[in-house]
C-alpha positions as CSV (number, residue, x, y, z in Angstrom):
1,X,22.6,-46.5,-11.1
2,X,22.2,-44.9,-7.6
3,X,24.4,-42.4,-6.6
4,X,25.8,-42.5,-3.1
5,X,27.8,-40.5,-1.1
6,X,30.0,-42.1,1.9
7,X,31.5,-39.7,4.6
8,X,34.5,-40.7,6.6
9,X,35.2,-39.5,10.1
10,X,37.5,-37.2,8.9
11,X,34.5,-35.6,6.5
12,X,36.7,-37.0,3.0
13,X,33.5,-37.6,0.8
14,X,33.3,-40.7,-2.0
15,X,30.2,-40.5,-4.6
16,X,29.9,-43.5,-6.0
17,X,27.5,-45.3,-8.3
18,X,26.0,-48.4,-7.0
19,X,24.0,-51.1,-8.7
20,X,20.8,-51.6,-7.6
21,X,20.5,-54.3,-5.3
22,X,24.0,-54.2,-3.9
23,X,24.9,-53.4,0.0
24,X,26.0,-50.2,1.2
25,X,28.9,-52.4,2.6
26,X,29.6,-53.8,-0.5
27,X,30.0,-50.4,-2.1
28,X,32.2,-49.2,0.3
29,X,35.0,-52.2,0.1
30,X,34.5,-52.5,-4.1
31,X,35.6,-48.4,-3.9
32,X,38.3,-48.7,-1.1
33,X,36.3,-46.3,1.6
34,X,38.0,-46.0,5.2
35,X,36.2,-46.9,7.8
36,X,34.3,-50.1,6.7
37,X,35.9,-53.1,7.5
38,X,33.2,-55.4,6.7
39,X,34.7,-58.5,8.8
40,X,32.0,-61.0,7.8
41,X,31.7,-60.2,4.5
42,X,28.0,-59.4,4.9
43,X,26.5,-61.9,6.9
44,X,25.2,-60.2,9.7
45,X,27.6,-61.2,12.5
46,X,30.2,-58.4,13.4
47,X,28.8,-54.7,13.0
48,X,32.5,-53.7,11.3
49,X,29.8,-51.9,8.8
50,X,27.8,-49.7,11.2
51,X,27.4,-46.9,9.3
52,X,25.0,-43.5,10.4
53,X,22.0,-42.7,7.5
54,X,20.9,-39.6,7.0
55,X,17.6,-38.7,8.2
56,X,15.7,-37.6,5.4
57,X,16.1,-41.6,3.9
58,X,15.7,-43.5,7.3
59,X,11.7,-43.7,6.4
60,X,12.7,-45.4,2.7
61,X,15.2,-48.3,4.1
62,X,13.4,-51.7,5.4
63,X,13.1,-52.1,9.0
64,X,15.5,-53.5,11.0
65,X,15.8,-57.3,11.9
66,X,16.2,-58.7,15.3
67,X,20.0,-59.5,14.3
68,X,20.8,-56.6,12.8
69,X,19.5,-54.9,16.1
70,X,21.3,-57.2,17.9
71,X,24.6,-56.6,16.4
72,X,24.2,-53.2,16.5
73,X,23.8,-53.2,20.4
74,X,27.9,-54.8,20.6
75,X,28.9,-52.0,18.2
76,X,32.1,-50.6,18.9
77,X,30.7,-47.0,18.1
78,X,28.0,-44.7,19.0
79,X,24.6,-46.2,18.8
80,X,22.2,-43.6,17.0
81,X,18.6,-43.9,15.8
82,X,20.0,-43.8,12.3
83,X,22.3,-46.7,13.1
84,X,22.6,-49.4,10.5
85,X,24.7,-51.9,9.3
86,X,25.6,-51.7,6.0
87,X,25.2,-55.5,4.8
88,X,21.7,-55.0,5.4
89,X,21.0,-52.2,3.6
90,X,20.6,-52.5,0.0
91,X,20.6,-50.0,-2.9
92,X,16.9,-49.4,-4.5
93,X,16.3,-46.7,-7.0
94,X,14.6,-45.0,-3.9
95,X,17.8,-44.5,-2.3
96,X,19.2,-42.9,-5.4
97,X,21.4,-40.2,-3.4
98,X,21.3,-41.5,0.1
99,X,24.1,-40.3,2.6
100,X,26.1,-42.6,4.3
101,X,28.6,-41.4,7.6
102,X,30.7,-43.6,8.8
103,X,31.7,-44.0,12.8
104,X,35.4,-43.1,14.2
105,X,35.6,-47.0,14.7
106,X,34.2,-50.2,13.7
């Protein structure tokens, strides 16, 4: 399974093992990470997973949707170029070892 790595505000880092096919958000609440809130329960309609990817994986993730965009323009924190929500991301064998920080607020 996919290793990731989840980096609260604070800098506390989780490794966890995904399967493939799960969401980063999904990852997060099944291991207890801070910071995600995951409101919706991964449909797409309240940014409460905005999560920051690091750079060297932003080329391997799909690209964004118009909603994703969309919700990530009402985001509570920070909008950055590697801003995504993490419903919308899921785990691939390609991410195997992706970085995932997450904002001071959801």
């Amino acid at each position: 399974m996919p290793q990731i790595t989840y980096i609260e505000n604070n800098g506390t880092e989780h490794q966890v093992e995904l399967p493939l096919g799960a969401t980063l958000m999904e990852g997060a609440v099944q291991n207890d990470i801070k910071g995600i809130v995951a409101e919706c329960g991964g449909s797409c309609m309240c940014a409460t997973c905005h999560v920051y990817i690091d750079d060297k994986f932003l080329d391997l993730l799909p690209e964004m949707e118009e909603e994703e965009d969309e919700m990530l323009d009402g985001a509570n924190a920070e909008r950055r170029e590697n801003s995504r929500l993490g419903c919308q991301v899921r785990i691939s064998k390609q991410l195997d070892g992706i970085i995932v920080r997450i904002p001071e607020k959801q």
